[in-house]
N, C-alpha and C positions, 0 to 999 in steps of 0.2 A: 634154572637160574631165573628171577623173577627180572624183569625190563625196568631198570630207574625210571621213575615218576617222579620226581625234584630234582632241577635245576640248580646249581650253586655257585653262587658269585663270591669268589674269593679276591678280594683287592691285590694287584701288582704294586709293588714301589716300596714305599717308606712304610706299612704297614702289613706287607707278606710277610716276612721270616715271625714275625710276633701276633698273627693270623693263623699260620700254620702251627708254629710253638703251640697256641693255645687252642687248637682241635685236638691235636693229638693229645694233651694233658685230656682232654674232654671225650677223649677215647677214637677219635679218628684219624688216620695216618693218610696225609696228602703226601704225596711224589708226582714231582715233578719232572718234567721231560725238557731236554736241552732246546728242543725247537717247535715245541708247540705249546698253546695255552691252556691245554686240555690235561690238566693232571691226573692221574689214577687217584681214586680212596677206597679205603679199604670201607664201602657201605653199599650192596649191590641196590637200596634204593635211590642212590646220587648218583647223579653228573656234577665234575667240577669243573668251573671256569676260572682262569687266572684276568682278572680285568682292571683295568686304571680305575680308583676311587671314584672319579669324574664321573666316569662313565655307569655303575653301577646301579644309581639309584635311577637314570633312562631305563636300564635295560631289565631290570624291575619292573615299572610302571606299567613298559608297554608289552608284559610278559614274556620276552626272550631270558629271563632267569628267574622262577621262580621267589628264590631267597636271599639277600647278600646282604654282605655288611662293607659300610660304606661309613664317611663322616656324615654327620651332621649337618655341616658346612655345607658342604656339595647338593645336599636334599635342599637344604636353601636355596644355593646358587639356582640350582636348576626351578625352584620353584615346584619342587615334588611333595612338600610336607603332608598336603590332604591327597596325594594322587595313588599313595604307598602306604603300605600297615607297618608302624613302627611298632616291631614285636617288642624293643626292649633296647635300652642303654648296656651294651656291654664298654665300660671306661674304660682302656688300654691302648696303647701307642705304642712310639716302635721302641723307648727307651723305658717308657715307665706306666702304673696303672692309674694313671689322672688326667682329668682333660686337657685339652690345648686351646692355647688362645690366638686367634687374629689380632695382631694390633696396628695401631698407628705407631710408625716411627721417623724420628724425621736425624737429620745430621746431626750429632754430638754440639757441634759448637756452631749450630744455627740459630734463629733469634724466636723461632716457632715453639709456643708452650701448649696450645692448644686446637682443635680443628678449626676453629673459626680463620686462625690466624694462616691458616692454609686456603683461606677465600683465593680462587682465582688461580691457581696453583697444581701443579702436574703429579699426578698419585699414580704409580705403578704397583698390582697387583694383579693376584690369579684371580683374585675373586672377586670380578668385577661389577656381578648385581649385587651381591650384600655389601660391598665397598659404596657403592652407588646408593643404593638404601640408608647406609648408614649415615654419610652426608645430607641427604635429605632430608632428615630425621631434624638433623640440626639447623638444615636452611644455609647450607654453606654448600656455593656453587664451585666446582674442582673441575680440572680433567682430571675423569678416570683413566686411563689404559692399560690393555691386558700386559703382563711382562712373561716371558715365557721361561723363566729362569734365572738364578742368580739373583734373584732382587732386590736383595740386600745392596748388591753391587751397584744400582741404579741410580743412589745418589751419593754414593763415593765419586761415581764417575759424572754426576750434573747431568743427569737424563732425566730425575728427576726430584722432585722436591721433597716425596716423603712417598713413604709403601704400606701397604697394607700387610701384612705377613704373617704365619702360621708361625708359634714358637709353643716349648714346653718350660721351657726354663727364661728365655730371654740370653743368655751366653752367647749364642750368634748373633742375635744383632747388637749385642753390646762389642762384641769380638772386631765387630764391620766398623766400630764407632759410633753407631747409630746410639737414636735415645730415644726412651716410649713413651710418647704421650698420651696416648690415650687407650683403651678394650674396646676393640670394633665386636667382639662374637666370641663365646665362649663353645666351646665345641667337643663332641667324643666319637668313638664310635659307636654304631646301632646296627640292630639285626633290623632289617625293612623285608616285607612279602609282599607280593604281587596281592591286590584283590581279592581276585579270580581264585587265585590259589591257597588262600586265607579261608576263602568261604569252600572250599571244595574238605571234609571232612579226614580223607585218608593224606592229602599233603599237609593239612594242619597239623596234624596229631606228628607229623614226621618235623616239621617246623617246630613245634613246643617241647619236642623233643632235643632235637637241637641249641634252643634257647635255654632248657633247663642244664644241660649238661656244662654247655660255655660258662651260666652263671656260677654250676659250680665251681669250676676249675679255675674262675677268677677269683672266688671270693674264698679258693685253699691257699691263693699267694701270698694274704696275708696271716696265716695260721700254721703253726703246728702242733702236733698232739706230744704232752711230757706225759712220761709212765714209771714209778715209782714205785717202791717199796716205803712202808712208814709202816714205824711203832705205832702198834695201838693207842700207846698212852699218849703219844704223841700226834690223832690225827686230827684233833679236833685244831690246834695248832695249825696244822699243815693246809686243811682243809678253810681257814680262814686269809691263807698268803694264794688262796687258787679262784684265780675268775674262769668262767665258761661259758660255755655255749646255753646247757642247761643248768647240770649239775654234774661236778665229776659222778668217774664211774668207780664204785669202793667195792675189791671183791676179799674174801678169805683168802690167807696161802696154809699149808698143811702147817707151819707153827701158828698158831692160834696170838702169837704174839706179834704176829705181824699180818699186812692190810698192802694188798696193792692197788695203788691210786691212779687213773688214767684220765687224762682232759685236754681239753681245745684250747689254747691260747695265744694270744694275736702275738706273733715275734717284734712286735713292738715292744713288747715287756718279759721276753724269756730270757734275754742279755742277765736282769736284773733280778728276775725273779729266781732263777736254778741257785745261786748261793745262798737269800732268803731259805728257798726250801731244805737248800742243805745244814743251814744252822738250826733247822726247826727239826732235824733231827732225819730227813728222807733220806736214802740211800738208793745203791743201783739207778740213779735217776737218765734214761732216755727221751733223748729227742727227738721225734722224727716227721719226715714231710707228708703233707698230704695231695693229691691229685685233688681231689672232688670234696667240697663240701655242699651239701642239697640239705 
């Protein structure tokens, strides 16, 4: 059995169960154990670590984990952008595959429209240096401070004036009462590598490996492949209602009068598109999902 050479940093919290979902679609199966951070995977050249977001991009930098994936946010906070190799944007969170934003929110039925109008003024949030940055930016002097929770709840309860906060949707802070006035940070997740371990040839190759595989398993969530039968006479028709990747795929079936047609298309438009192709004449028409597209 060969001795794991890569380190793996896999986020705890709001971003493990849709971390691990999206390995295993990418072909690696994390399990986890009830009392320790150290999960089994099935890849004898890993170790995987279960770690807070926060923490990820330190323990990257100062090579205690080889690879992980972390937010963006965090690589900010900490000030790690040039200290870590950001292999790649993979976009996904714990609900949906889009980024999430930081914002400014202040009380529903406060007199606050913009950051200025918070000169002077108590800001509770996680992210205290890009919170801090971003103020500055505009020359509006605030207390920052860190909130360790619930923060929405901060100025329901008059602790404080307005927050900084992570949202995908906005629903929970509209839910708290709250209202947005302003995008402190747009944000996703990223695969980061160590350095050291970037420029080292045999854990690279094992890191681009990884990077390739996650992209595809991201980029099959929006696709599926339809497979059909179609009349001949009918495929030049049929073959006009089909977008793809490249070009479908058109093979012969043993009656010569018919043509089986297979392709990639974003289920954005498969809702709309399978009765289309059904009036144009396709039959036996399948759907089905894909793991990987590379």
């Amino acid at each position: 059995m060969n001795k794991p050479f890569l380190k793996l940093g896999v986020p705890k919290g709001s971003l493990e169960e849709s971390t691990i979902s999206l390995f295993e679609r990418a072909g690696w199966k994390i399990r986890k154990h009830t009392r320790n951070y150290f999960p089994d995977i099935n890849d004898e050249d890993i170790t995987a670590s279960l770690c807070r977001a926060q923490e990820i991009s330190g323990y990257v930098r100062d090579g205690v984990l080889d690879v992980g994936l972390t937010g963006m946010d965090w690589i900010l906070e900490m000030g790690d952008q040039d200290k870590v190799v950001k292999v790649s944007d993979l976009v996904y969170s714990k609900t949906s595959n889009r980024p999430c934003r930081w914002v400014l929110a202040v009380a529903g039925d406060s007199p606050y429209q913009s950051a200025e109008d918070l000169r002077g003024k108590r800001i509770a949030t996680e992210l205290e240096g890009v919170t801090r940055a971003y103020f500055d930016r505009k020359g509006v002097d605030v207390d920052v401070y860190y909130s360790w929770g619930a923060t929405e709840a901060k100025v329901v309860e008059g602790l404080a004036d307005g927050i900084v906060e992570v949202t995908e949707t906005g629903t929970t802070i509209r839910a708290h009462g709250l209202r947005i006035i302003d995008e402190v940070l747009v944000t996703n997740t990223v695969l980061i590598a160590n350095k050291d371990a970037w420029n080292d040839p045999v854990r690279r190759r094992k890191i681009e490996q990884i990077d390739l595989l996650l992209k595809g398993a991201l980029r099959a969530e929006a696709l599926v492949c339809l497979k059909m039968n179609a009349p001949a006479s009918a495929l030049d028709a049929i073959l006009d209602l089909l977008p793809s990747l490249n070009s479908p795929t058109v093979s012969p079936l043993r009656d010569s009068q018919w043509l089986s047609v297979e392709t990639v298309v974003s289920t954005d438009v498969v809702r709309d598109l399978i009765p289309r192709l059904r009036e144009a004449g396709a039959e036996g028409i399948i759907e089905y999902a894909l793991n990987k597209v590379i």
